[in-house]
N, C-alpha and C positions, 0 to 999 in steps of 0.2 A: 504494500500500500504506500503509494506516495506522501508522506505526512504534508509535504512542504507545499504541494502544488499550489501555482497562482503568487508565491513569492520571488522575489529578486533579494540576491544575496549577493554582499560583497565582502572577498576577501583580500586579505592581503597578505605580500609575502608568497603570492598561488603560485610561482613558479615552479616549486620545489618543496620536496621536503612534509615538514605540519601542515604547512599552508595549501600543498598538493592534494592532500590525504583529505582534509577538511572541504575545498571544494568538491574533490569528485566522489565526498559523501554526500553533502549539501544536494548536489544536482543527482545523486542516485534516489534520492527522496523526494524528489520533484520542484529543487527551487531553479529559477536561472539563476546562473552565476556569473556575476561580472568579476572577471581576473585581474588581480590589478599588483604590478611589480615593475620593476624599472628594465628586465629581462622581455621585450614582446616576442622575442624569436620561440624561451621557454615556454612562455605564455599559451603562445600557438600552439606549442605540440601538446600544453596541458587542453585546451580550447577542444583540440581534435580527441586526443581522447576520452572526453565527456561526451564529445557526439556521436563516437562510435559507441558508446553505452545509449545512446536513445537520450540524451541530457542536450540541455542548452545552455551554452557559455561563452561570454565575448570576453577579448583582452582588452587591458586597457592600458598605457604606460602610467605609471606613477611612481615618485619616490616621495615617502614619508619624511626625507627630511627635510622636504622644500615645501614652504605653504603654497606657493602659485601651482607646483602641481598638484596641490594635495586638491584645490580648489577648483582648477579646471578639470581635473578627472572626475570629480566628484558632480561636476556640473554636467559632465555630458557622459555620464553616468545615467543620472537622473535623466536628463533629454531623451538619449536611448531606450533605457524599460523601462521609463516612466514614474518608476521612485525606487527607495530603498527600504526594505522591511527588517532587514537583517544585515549587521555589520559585524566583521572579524577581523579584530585587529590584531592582526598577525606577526606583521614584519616586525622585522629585530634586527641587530646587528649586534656585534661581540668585539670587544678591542682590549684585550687584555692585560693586567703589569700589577703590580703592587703596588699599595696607595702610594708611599715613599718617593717610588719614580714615576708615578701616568704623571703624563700631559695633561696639562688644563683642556685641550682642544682634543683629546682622547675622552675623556671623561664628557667633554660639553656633546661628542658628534653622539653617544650612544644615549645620552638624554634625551636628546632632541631628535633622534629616531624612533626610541622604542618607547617614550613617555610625551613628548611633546607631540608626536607622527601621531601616536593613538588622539589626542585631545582634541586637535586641528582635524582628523577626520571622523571626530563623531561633530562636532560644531556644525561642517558640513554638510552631514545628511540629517542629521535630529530634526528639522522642519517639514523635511519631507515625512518622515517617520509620528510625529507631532501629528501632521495632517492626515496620517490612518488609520493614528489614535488604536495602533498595535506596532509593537518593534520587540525587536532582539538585537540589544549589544553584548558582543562576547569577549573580553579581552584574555591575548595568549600572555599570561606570565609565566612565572617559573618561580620551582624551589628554592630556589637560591634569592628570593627574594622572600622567604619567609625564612627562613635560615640563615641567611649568608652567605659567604663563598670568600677565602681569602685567594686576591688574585684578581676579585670582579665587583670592585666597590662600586664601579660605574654602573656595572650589567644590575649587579644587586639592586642597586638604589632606584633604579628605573622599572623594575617588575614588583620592585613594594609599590612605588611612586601610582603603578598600574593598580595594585590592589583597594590603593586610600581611594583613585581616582573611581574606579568603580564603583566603590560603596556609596561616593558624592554623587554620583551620576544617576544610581538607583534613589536614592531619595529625591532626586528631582523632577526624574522622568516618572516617576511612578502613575502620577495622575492621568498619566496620558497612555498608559495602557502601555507601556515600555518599559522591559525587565534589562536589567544591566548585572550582567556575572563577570566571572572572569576562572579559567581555566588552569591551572599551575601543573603544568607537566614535571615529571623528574629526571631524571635520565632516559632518552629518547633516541633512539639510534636515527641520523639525519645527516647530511653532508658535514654540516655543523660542527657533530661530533666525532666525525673521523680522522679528524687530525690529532685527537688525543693518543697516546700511547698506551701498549697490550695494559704496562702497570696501571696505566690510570683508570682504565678501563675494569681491571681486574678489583683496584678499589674502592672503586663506587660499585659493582658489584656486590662487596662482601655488605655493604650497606643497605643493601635492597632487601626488606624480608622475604619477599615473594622471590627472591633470587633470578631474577630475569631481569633484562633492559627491555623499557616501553620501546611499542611500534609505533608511526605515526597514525596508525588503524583507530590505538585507542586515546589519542589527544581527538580526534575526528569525531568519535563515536558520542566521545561526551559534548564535545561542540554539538553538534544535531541533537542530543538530547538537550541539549540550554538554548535549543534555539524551536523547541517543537512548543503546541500548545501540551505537551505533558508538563512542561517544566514553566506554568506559565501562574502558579503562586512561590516561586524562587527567583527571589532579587538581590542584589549586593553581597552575593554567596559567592565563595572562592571553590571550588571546586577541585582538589588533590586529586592529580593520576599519578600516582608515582611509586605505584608499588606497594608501599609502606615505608617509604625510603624518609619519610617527614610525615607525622602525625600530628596535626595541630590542636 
């Protein structure tokens, strides 16, 4: 059964990876999906493989760290399928060091993509959404933002930054029939993550009760569940996939 049908959904970060996984669930459950990542070449081939499953999905370029694009995608976005019922703010980016040695301009670009990108594109579409008077915003954080992480004060700060921001976001939209969550993955095998080594790999591991690393299947599964009307008296709720790797 299509839960979604009759919606439009936007992700981001769709090129690849969570943001992959999470589209071409979204559009297996009936939403269209508008693809939105600063990659159009990946985009396309994510594009095409939603329509060879019977799904509909357009690309669109955007990068969340610039407001003029955040604004014109966002605009003919909305021209195209006509609004947005459903936003997934996905895209991240990672710059890593120790507090001691980042860069002011390390620390400032991963704010401003993975905390300021999400804020500037719910601004965005929230009118449209307002005007349907039903929405779904999903933000992607992570454990390490209810944890920490030495090595990622930037990444940290900006997936709590995600956390506060959503809670603010549910108490405002609320009235207007718009549920605001946010998802915290844990260890997720992703391009992302393969740059880590077997060690490190092996040590986050031993942390995991479930003793597995997450798929991008089950960052996806819970997005589509926070974005159906099952999950539609849950607002300002963080949502843990992580194994049991953080218990909050």
């Amino acid at each position: 059964m299509s839960h979604l049908a009759g919606k439009v959904a936007l992700v981001t970060g769709a090129s690849q990876g969570i943001g992959r996984a999470i589209a071409l669930d979204l559009a297996a459950q009936g939403a269209t999906v508008a693809l939105a990542a600063r990659s159009e070449a990946k985009l396309a081939d994510v594009a095409a493989e939603i329509a060879a499953a019977g799904g509909t999905a357009r690309a669109y370029a955007l990068d969340v760290a610039s407001e003029d694009s955040i604004k014109a995608a966002a605009k003919q976005i909305i021209a195209d399928l006509g609004t947005v019922h459903i936003l997934v703010n996905n895209a991240g980016i990672t710059k890593d060091g120790l507090a001691l040695r980042m860069k002011l301009a390390d620390f400032n670009d991963v704010l401003n993509t993975n905390l300021t990108g999400a804020f500037l594109l719910t601004q965005a579409v929230i009118s449209a959404m307002m005007k349907n008077r039903w929405g779904r915003i999903i933000n992607i954080t992570s454990v390490v933002g209810e944890t920490g992480a030495a090595g990622q004060v930037n990444y940290s700060a900006s997936k709590a930054g995600m956390i506060g921001m959503t809670k603010s976001f549910a108490r405002e939209f609320a009235s207007r029939g718009i549920t605001v969550n946010a998802v915290a993955p844990g260890f997720i095998e992703t391009p992302m993550t393969h740059v880590l080594t077997d060690d490190q790999k092996t040590g986050i591991l031993s942390q995991i009760p479930l003793a597995r690393y997450g798929a991008d299947s089950d960052i996806a599964a819970a997005v589509t569940f926070l974005a159906s009307d099952n999950a539609g008296y849950i607002t300002g709720h963080t949502l843990d996939v992580n194994g049991g790797m953080y218990m909050g």
